[in-house]
C-alpha positions as CSV (number, residue, x, y, z in Angstrom):
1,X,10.6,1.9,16.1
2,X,8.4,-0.5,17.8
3,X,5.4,-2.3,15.8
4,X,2.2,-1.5,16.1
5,X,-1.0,-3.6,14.5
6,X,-3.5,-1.4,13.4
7,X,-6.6,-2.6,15.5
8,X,-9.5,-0.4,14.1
9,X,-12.2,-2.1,11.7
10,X,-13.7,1.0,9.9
11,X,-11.8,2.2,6.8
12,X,-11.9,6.3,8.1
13,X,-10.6,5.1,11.1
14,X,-8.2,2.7,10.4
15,X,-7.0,5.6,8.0
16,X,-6.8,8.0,10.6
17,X,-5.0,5.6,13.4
18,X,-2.7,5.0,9.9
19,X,-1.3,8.5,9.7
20,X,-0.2,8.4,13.6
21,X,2.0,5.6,12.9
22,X,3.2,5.1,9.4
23,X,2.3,6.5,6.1
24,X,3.9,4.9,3.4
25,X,0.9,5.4,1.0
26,X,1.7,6.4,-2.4
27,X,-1.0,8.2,-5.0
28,X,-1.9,6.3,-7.7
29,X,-0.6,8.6,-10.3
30,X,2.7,7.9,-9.0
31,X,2.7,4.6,-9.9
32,X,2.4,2.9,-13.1
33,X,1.7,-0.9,-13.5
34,X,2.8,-1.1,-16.9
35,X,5.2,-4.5,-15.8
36,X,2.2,-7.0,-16.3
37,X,1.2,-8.6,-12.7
38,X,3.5,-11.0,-10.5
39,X,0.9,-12.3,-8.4
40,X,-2.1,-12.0,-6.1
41,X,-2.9,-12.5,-2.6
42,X,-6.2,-12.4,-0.7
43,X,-6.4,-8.8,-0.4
44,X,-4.8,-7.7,-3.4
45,X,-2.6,-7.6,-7.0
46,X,0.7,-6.9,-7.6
47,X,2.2,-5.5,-10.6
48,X,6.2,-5.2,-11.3
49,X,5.9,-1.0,-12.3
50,X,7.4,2.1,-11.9
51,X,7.5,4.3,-9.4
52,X,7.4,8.2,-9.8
53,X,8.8,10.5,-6.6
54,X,6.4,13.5,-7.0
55,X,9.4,15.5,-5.5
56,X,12.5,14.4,-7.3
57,X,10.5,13.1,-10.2
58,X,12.8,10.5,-10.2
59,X,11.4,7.2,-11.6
60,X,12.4,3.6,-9.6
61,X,11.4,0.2,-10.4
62,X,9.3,-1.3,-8.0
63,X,6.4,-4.1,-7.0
64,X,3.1,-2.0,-6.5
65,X,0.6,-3.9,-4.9
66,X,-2.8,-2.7,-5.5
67,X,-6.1,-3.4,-3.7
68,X,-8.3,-5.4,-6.1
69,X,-11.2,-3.4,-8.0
70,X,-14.0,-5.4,-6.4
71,X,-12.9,-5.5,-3.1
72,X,-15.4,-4.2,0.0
73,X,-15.0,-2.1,3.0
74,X,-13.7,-5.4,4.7
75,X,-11.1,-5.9,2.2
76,X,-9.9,-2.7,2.0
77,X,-9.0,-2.4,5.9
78,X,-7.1,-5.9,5.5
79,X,-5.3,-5.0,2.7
80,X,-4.4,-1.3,4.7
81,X,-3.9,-3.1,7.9
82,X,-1.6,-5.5,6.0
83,X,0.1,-2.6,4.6
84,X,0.7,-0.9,7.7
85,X,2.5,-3.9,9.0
86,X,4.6,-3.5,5.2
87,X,5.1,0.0,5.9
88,X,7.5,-0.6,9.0
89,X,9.8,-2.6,7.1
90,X,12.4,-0.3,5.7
91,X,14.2,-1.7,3.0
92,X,17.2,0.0,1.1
């Protein structure tokens, strides 16, 4: 699969141009920070956690990185557009 940047600036749309490409989204009540937090960038936190499948219910330990609480519309399409680019990147 080729990249592809998301290039939308509003959050609905940047969501919508999202699901045509790559979802890799997770709910929040999937995931539990319980690890304490590694780090933080300029968009976001990230917390060593667990990860839930909803389907398998089969728990994995994972980084969950987490748009910070404060964060506007602005920050929240960097952090997604960032995450798209994450997304592509399959790891084992």
């Amino acid at each position: 699969m080729a990249y592809a940047e998301p290039s939308v600036v509003s959050r609905d749309a940047l969501y919508q141009q999202l699901g045509q490409i790559v979802s890799r989204e997770v709910e929040r009540t999937d995931v539990d920070p319980c690890g304490g937090r590694l780090g933080e960038g300029q968009f976001g936190e990230v917390f060593k956690g667990t990860y839930t499948d909803p389907t398998s219910g089969r728990a994995i330990q994972a980084a969950i990185k987490m748009c910070k609480p404060d964060a506007g519309n602005k920050e929240h399409v960097e952090f997604m557009r960032e995450a798209a680019i994450m997304g592509q990147v399959h790891a084992p």
